[in-house]
TISE-817475 format. One record per residue: residue in three letters; x, y, z of N, C-alpha, C in turn. Coordinates in nm, 3 decimals. Example, Ala and Ser with C-alpha at 12.3 -4.5 7.8 and 13.67 -1.06 7.14 Angstrom:
<atoms>
ATOM  dovex     n_c1     n_c2     n_c3    ca_c1    ca_c2    ca_c3     c_c1     c_c2     c_c3
ATOM    ALA    1.319   -0.569    0.780    1.230   -0.450    0.780    1.320   -0.330    0.780
ATOM    SER    1.285   -0.225    0.708    1.367   -0.106    0.714    1.290    0.003    0.787
</atoms>
This chain:
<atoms>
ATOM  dovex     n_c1     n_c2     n_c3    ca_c1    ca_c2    ca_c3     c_c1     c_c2     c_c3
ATOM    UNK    0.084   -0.120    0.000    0.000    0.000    0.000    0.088    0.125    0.000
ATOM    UNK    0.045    0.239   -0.072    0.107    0.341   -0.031    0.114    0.413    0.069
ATOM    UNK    0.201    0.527    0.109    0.189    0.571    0.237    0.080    0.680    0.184
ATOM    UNK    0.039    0.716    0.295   -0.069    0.776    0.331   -0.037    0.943    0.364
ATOM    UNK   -0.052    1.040    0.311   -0.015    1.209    0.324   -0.092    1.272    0.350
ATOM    UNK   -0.132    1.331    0.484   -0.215    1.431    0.504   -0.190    1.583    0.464
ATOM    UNK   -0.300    1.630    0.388   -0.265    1.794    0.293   -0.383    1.821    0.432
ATOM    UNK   -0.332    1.907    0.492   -0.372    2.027    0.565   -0.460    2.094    0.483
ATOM    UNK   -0.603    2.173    0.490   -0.612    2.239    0.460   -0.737    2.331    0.538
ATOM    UNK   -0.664    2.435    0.533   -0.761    2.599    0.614   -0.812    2.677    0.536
ATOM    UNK   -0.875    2.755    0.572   -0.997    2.828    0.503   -0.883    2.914    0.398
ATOM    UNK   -0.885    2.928    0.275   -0.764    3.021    0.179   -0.690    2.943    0.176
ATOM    UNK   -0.611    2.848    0.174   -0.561    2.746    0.090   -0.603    2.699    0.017
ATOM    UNK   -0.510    2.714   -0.102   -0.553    2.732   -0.258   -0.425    2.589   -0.319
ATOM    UNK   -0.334    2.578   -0.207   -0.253    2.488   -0.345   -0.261    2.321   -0.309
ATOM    UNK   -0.334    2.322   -0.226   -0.374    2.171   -0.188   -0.371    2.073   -0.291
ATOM    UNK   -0.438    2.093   -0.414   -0.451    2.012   -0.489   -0.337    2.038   -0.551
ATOM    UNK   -0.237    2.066   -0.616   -0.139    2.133   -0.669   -0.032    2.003   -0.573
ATOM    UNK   -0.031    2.029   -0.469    0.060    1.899   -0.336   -0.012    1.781   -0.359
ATOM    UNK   -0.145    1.742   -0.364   -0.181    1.593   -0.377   -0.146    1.565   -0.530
ATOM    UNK   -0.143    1.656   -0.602   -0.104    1.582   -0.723    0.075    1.543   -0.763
ATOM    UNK    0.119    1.641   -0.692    0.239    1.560   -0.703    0.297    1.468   -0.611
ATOM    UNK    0.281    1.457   -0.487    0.252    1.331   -0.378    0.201    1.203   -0.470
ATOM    UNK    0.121    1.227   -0.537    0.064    1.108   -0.588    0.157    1.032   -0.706
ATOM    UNK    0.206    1.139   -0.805    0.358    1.101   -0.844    0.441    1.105   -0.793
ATOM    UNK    0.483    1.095   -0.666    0.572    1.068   -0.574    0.552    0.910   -0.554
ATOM    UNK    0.427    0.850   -0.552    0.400    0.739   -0.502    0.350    0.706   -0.350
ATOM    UNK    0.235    0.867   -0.350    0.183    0.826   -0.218    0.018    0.830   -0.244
ATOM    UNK   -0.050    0.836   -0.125   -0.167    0.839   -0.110   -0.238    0.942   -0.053
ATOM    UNK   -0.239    1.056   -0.141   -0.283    1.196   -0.054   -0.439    1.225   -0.024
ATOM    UNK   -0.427    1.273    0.076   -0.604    1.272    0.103   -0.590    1.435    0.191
ATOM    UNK   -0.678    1.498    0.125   -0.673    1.685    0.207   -0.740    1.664    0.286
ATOM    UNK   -0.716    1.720    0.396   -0.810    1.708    0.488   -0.833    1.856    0.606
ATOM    UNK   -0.965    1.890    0.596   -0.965    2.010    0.641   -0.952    2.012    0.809
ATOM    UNK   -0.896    2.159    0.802   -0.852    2.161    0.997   -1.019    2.116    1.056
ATOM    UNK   -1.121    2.182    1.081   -1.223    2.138    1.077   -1.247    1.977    1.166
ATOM    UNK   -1.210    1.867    1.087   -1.180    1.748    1.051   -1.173    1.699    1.140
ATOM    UNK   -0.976    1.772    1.139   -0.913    1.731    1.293   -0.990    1.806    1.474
ATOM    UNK   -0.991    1.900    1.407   -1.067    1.939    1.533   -1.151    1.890    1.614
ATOM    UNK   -1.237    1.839    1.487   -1.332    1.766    1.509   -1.346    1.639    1.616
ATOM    UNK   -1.233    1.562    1.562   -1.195    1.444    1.595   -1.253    1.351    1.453
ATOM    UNK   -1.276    1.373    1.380   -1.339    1.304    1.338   -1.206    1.275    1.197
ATOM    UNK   -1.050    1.309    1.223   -0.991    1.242    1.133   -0.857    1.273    1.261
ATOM    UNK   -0.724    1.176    1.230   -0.646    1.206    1.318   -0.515    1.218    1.254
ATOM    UNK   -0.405    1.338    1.293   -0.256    1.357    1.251   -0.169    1.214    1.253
ATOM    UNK   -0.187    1.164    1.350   -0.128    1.031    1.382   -0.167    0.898    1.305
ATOM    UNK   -0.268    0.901    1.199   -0.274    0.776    1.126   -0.213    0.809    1.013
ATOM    UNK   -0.146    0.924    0.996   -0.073    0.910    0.824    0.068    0.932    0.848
ATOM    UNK    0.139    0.871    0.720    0.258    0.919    0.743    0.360    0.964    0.712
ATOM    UNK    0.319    1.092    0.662    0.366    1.230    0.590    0.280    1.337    0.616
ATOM    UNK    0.287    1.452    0.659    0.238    1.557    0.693    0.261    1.659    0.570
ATOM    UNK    0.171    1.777    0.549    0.196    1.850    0.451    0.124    1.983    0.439
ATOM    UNK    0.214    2.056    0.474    0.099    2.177    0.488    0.137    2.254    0.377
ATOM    UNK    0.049    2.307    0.268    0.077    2.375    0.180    0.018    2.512    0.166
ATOM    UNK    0.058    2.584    0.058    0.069    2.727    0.047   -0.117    2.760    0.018
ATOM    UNK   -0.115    2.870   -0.004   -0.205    2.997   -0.004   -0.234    3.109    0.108
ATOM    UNK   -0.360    3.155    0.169   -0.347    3.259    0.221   -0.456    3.227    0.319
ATOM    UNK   -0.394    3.116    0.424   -0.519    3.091    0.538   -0.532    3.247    0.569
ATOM    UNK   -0.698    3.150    0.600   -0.749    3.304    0.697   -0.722    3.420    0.673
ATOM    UNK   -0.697    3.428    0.487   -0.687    3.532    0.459   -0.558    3.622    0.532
ATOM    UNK   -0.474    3.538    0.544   -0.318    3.638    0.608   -0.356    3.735    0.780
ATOM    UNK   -0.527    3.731    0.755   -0.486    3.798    0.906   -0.424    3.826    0.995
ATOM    UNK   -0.407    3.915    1.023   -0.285    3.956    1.184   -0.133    3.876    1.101
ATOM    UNK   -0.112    3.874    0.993    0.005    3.815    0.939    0.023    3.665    0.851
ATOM    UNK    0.087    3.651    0.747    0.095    3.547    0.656    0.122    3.416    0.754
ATOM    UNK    0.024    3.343    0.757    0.016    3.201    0.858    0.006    3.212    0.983
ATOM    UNK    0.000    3.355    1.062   -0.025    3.326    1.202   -0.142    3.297    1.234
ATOM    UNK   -0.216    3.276    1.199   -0.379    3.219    1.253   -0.333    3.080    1.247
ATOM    UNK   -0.295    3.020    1.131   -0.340    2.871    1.107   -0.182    2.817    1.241
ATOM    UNK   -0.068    2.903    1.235    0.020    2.831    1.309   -0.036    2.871    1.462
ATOM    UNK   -0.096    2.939    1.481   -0.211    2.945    1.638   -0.281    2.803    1.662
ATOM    UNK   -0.352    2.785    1.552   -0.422    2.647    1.556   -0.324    2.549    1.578
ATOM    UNK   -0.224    2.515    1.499   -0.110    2.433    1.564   -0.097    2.425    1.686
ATOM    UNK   -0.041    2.522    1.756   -0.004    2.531    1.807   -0.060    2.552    1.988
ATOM    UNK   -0.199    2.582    1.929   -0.312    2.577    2.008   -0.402    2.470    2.051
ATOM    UNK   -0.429    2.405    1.892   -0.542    2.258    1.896   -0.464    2.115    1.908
ATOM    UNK   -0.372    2.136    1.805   -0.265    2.055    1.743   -0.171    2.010    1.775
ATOM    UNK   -0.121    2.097    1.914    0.112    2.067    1.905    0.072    1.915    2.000
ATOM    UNK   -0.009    1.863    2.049    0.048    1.738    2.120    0.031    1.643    1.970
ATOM    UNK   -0.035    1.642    1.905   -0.049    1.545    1.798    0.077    1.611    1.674
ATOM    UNK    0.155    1.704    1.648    0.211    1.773    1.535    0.376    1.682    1.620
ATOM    UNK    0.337    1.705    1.735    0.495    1.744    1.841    0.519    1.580    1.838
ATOM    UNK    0.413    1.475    1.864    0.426    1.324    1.837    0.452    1.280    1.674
ATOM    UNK    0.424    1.374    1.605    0.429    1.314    1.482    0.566    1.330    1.410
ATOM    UNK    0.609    1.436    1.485    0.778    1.488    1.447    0.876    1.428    1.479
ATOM    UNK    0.832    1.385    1.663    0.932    1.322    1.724    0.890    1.143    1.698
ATOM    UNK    0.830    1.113    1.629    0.818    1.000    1.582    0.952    0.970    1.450
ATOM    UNK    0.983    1.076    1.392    1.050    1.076    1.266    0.984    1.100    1.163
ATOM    UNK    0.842    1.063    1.133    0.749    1.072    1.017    0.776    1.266    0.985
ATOM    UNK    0.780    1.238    0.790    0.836    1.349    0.712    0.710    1.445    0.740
ATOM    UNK    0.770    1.581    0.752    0.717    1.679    0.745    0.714    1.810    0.680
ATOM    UNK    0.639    1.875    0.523    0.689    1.951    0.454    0.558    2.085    0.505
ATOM    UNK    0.597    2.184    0.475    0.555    2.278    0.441    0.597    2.422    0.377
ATOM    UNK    0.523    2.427    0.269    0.533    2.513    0.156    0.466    2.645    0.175
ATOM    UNK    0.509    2.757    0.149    0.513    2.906    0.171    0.402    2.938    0.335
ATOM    UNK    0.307    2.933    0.236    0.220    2.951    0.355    0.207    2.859    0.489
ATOM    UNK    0.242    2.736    0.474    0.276    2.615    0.592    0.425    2.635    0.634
ATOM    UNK    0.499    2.675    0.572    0.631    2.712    0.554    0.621    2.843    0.730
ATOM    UNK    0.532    2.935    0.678    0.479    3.034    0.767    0.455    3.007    0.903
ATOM    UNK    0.335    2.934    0.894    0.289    2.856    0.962    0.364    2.742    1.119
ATOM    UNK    0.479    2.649    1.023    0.552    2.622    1.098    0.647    2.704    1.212
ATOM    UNK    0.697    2.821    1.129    0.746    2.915    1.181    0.698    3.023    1.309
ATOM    UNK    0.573    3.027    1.299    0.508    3.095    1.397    0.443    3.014    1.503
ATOM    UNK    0.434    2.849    1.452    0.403    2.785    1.579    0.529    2.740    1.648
ATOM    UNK    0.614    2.784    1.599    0.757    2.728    1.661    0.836    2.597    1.624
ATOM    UNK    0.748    2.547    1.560    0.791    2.408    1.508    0.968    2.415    1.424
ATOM    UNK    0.955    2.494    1.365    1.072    2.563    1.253    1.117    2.657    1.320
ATOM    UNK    1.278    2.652    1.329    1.342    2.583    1.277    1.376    2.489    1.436
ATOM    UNK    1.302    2.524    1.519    1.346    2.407    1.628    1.414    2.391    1.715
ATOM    UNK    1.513    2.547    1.735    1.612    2.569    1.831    1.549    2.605    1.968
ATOM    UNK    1.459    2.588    2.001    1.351    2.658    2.148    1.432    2.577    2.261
ATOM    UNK    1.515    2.442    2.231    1.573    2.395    2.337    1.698    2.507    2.372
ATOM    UNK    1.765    2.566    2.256    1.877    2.651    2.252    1.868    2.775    2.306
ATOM    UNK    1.762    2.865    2.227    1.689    2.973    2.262    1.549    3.036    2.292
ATOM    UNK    1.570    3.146    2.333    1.407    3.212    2.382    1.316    3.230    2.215
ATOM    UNK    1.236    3.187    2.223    1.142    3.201    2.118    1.046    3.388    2.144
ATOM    UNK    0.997    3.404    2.055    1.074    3.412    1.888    1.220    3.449    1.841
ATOM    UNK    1.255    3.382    1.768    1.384    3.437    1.758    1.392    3.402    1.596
ATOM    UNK    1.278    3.358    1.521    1.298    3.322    1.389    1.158    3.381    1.317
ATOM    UNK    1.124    3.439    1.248    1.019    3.487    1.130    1.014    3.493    1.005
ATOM    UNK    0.956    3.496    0.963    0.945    3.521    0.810    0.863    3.626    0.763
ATOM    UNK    0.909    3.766    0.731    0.837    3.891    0.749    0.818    3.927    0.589
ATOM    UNK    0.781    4.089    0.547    0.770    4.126    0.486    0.870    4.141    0.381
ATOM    UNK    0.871    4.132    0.203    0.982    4.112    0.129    1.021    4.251    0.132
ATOM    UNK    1.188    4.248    0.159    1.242    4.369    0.127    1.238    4.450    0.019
ATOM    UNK    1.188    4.415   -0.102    1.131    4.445   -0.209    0.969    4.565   -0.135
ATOM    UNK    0.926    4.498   -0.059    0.799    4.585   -0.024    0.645    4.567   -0.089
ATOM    UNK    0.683    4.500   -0.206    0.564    4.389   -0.269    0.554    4.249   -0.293
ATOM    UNK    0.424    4.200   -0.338    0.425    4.082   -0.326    0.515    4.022   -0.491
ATOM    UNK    0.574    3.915   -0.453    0.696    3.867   -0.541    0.593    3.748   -0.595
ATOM    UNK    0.564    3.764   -0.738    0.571    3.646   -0.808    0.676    3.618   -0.939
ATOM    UNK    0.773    3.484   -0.907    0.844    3.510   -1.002    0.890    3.318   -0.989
ATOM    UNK    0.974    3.281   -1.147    1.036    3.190   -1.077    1.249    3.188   -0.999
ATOM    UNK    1.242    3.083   -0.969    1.412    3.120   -0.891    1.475    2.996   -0.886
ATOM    UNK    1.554    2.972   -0.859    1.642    2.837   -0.893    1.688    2.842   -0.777
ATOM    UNK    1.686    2.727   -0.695    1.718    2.684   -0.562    1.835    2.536   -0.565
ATOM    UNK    1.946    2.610   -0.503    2.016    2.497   -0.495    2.049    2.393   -0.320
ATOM    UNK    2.017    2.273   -0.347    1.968    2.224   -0.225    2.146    2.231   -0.154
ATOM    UNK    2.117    2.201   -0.024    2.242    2.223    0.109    2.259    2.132    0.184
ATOM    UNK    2.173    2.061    0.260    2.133    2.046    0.351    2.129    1.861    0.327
ATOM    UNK    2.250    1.772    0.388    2.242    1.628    0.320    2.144    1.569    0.492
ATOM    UNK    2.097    1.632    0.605    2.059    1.569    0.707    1.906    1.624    0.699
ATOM    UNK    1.843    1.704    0.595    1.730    1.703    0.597    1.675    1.609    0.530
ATOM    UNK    1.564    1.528    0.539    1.561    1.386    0.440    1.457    1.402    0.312
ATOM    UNK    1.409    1.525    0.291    1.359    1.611    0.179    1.424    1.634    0.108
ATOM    UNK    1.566    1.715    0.095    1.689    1.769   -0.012    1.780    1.670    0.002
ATOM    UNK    1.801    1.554    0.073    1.924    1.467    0.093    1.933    1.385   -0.073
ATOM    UNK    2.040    1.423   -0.171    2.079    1.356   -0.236    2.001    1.402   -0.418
ATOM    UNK    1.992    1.510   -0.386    1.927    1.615   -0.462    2.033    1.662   -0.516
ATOM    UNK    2.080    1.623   -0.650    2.161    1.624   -0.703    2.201    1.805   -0.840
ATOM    UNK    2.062    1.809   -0.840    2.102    1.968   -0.929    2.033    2.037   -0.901
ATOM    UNK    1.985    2.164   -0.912    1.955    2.262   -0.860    1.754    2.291   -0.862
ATOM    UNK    1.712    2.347   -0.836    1.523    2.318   -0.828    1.504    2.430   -0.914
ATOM    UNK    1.401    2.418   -0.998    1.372    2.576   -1.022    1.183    2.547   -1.021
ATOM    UNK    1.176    2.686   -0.961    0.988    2.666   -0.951    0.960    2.811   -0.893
ATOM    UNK    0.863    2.842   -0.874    0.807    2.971   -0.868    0.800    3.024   -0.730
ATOM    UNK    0.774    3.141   -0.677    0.750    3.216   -0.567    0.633    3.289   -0.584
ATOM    UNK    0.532    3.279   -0.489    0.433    3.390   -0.491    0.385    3.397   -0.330
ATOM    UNK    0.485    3.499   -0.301    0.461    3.602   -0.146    0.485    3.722   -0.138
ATOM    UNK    0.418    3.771   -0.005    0.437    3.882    0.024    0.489    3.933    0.153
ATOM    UNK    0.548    3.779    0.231    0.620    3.788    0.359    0.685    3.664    0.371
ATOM    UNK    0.805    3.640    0.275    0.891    3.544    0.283    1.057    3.566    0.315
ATOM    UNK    1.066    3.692    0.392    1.209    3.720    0.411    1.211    3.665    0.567
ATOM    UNK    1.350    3.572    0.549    1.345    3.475    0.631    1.443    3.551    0.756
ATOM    UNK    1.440    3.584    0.872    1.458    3.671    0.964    1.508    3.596    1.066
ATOM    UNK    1.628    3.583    1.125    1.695    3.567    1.284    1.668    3.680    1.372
ATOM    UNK    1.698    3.615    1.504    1.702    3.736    1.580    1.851    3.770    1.606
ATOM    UNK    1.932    3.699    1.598    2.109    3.782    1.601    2.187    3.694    1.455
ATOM    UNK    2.339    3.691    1.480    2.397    3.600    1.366    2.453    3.475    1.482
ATOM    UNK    2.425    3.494    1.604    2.448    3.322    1.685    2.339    3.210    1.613
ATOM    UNK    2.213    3.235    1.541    2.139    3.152    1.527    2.140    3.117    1.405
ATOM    UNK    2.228    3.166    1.290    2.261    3.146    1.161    2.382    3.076    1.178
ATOM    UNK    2.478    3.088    1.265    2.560    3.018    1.312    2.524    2.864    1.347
ATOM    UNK    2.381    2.855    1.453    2.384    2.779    1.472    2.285    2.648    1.399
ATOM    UNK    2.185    2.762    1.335    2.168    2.666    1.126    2.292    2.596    1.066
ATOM    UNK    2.379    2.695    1.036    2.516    2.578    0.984    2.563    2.489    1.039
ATOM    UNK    2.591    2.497    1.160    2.675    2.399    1.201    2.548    2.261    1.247
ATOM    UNK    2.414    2.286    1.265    2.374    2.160    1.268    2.293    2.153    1.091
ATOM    UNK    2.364    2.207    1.010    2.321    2.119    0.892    2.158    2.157    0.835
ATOM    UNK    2.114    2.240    0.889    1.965    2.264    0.898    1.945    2.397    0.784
ATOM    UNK    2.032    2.424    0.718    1.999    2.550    0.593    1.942    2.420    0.463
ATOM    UNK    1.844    2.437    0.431    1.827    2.293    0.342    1.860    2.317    0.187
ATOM    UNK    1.779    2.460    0.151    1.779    2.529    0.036    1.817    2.662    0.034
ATOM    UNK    1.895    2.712   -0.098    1.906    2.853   -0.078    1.879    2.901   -0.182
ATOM    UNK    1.839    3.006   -0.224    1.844    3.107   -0.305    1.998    3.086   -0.434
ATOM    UNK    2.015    3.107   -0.541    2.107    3.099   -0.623    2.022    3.150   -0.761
ATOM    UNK    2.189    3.209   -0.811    2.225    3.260   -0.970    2.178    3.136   -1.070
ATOM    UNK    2.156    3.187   -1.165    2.144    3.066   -1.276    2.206    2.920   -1.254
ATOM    UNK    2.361    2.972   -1.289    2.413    2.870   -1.229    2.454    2.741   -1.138
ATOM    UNK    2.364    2.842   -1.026    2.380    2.755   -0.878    2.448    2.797   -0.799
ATOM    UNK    2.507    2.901   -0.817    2.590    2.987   -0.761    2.494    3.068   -0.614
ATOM    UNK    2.551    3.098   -0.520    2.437    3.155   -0.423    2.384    3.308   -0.454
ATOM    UNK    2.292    3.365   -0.453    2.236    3.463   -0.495    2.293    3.597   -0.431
ATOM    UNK    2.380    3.568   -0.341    2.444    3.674   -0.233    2.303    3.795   -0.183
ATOM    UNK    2.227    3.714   -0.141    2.132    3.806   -0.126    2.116    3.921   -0.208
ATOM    UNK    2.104    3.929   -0.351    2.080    4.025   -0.455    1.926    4.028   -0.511
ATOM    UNK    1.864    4.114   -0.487    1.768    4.060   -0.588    1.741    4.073   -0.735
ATOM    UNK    1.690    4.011   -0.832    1.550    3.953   -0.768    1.598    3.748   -0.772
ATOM    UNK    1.702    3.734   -0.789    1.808    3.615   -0.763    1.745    3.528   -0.615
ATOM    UNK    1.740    3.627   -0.546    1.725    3.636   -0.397    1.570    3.727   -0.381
ATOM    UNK    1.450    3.651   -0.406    1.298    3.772   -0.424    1.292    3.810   -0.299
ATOM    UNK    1.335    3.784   -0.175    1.224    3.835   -0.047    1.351    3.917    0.050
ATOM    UNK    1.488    3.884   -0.003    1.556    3.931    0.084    1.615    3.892    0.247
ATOM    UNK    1.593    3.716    0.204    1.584    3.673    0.336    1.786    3.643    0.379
ATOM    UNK    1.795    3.629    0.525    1.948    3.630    0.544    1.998    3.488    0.497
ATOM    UNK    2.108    3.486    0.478    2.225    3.431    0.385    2.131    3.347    0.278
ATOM    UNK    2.064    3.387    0.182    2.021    3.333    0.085    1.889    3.207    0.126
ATOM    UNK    1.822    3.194    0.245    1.770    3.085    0.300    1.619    3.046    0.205
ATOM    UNK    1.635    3.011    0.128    1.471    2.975    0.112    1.387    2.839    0.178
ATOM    UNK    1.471    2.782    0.258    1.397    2.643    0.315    1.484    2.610    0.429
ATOM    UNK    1.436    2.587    0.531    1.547    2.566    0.651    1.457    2.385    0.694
ATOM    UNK    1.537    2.313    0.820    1.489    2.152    0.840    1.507    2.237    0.992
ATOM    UNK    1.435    2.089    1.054    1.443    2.074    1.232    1.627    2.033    1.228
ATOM    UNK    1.599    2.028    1.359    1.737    1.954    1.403    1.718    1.822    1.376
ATOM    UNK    1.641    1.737    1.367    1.626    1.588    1.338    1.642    1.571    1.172
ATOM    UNK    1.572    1.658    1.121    1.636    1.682    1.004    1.447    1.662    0.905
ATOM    UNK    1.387    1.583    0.967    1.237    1.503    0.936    1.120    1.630    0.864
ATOM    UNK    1.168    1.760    0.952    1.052    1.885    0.924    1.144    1.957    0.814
ATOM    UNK    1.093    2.012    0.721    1.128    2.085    0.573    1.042    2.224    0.557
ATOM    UNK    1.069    2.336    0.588    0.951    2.476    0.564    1.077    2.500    0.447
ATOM    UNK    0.998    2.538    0.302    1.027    2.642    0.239    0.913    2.717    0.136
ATOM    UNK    0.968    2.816    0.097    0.884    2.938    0.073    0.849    2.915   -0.102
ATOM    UNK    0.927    2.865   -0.196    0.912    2.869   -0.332    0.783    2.736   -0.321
ATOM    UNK    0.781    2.709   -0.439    0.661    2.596   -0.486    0.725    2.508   -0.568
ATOM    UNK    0.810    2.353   -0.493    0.838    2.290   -0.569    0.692    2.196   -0.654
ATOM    UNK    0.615    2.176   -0.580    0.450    2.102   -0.683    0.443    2.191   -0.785
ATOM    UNK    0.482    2.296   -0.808    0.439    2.389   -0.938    0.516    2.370   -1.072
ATOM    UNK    0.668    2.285   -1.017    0.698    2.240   -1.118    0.721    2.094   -1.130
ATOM    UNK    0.634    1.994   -1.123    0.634    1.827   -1.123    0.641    1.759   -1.249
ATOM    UNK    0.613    1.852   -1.346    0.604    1.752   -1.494    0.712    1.889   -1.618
ATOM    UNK    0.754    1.811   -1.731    0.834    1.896   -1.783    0.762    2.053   -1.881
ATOM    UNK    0.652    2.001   -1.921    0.608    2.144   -1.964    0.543    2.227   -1.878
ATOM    UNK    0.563    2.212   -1.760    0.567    2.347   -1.655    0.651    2.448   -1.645
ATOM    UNK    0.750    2.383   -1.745    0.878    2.506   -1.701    0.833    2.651   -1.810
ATOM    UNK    0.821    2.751   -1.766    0.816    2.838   -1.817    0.869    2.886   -1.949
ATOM    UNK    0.987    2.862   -1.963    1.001    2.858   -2.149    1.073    2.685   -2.200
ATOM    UNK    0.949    2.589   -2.138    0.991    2.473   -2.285    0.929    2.459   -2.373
ATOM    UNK    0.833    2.573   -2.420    0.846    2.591   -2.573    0.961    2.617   -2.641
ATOM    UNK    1.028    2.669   -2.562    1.163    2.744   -2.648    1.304    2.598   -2.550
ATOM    UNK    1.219    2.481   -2.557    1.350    2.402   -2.567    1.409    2.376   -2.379
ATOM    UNK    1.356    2.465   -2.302    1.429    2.471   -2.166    1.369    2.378   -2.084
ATOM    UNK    1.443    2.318   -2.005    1.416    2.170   -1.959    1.461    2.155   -1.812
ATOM    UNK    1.443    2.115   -1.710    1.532    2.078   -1.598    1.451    2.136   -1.432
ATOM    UNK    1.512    2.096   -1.319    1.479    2.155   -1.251    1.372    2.126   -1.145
ATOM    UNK    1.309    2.001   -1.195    1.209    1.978   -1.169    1.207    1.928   -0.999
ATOM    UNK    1.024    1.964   -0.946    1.087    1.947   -0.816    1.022    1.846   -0.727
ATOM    UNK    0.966    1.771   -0.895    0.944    1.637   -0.819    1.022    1.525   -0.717
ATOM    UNK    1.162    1.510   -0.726    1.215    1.468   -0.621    1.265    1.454   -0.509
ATOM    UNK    1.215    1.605   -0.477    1.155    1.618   -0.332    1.064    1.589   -0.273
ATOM    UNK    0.970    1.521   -0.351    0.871    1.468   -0.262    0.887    1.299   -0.260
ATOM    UNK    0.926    1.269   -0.395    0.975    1.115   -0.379    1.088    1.112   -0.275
ATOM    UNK    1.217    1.206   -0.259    1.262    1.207   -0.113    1.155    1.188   -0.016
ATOM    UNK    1.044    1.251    0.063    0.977    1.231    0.147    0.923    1.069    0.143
ATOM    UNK    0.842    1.022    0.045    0.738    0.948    0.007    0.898    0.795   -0.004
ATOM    UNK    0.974    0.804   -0.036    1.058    0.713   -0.004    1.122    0.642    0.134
ATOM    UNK    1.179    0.775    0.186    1.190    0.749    0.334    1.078    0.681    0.410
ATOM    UNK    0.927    0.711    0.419    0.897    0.606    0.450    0.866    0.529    0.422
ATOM    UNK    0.853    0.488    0.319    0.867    0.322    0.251    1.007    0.248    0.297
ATOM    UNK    1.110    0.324    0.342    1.224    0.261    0.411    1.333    0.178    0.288
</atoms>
């Protein structure tokens, strides 16, 4: 049987289906399931095993891009989110879950290290909302999402509070040294974007577009690898351009647990 992927979804989440369809070419079994649901009781975090919270604009961005829905986490949710992490079972979330994680604290995970908040994802230094695409080159061989991700991602951005924010440079410090920068920002090439834009759309510090837990199991980043899963998604392969694709990041997930 396949594994089983729960798609999160809150009121303004829009890319749900966009994640079950490439999960499903991943080789899993995605089923959306609204917060609602869980609340309810009437579906549970703990019978699947892959988590997935994907992009759009819960709750309409209120009081900030994902802080409502990472309230609910973090409010309804963290004993069932907090078992499902420390179980090992994969955990992705994309821009708006990306958010999300971040404001319930889940991401990037240092709360044993330091006083929380000490990590955000704010407004793009640009000052508008960024839709564009960007080429992401993966980092990170202990997150089990980018582990073994061999060339570079390219897929789209559409935010308007994805600049990825520390509270000093001890905690970028201490991203590197446990291995937890997963994806970054980069030049055509693959080269790192040196925080330039629009190379670099939101302006976040040292090029970060996707950071992991310390276990390595949780994955937040801000671009949309489901947006590019099949080859004529890429923006000019009419004109021949090919590559990039970011389907094997989710067959990373959807593999690991198949073991």
């Amino acid at each position: 049987m396949p594994p089983r992927a729960l798609i999160l979804h809150a009121t303004g989440t829009n890319r749900d289906h966009d994640v079950a369809h490439a999960l499903e070419l991943a080789g899993a079994q995605p089923e959306i399931v609204p917060l609602n649901a869980l609340r309810e009781r009437r579906a549970s975090i703990l019978r699947y095993q892959l988590l997935v919270i994907p992009g759009g604009f819960s709750y309409a961005d209120a009081l900030g891009a994902g802080r409502l829905l990472g309230l609910d986490l973090k409010t309804y949710f963290a004993e069932e989110v907090r078992a499902f992490i420390e179980s090992g079972r994969p955990v992705l979330g994309i821009c708006n879950g990306f958010q999300a994680l971040v404001k319930s604290g889940f991401l990037p995970g240092l709360n044993a290290l330091h006083n929380t908040p000490y990590a955000t994802l704010t407004f793009n230094a640009s000052g508008r909302f960024e839709c564009r695409w960007v080429t992401l080159t993966p980092r990170s061989m202990k997150c089990l999402w980018t582990r073994n991700l061999r060339e570079p991602l390219y897929c789209p951005v559409a935010h308007g509070e994805g600049n990825f924010t520390l509270a000093n440079a001890a905690l970028l410090a201490d991203l590197h040294a446990n291995d937890q920068i997963a994806l970054i920002y980069a030049n055509a090439d693959g080269s790192p974007a040196g925080e330039q834009y629009p190379a670099n759309p939101n302006g976040s510090i040292a090029d970060i577009a996707g950071v992991c837990n310390p276990q390595g199991n949780v994955l937040g980043l801000m671009p949309h690898p489901e947006n590019h899963i099949l080859a004529h998604q890429h923006p000019r392969f009419t004109r021949g351009e090919r590559g990039g694709l970011g389907l094997e990041l989710f067959r990373n997930g959807v593999r690991y647990v198949k073991g």
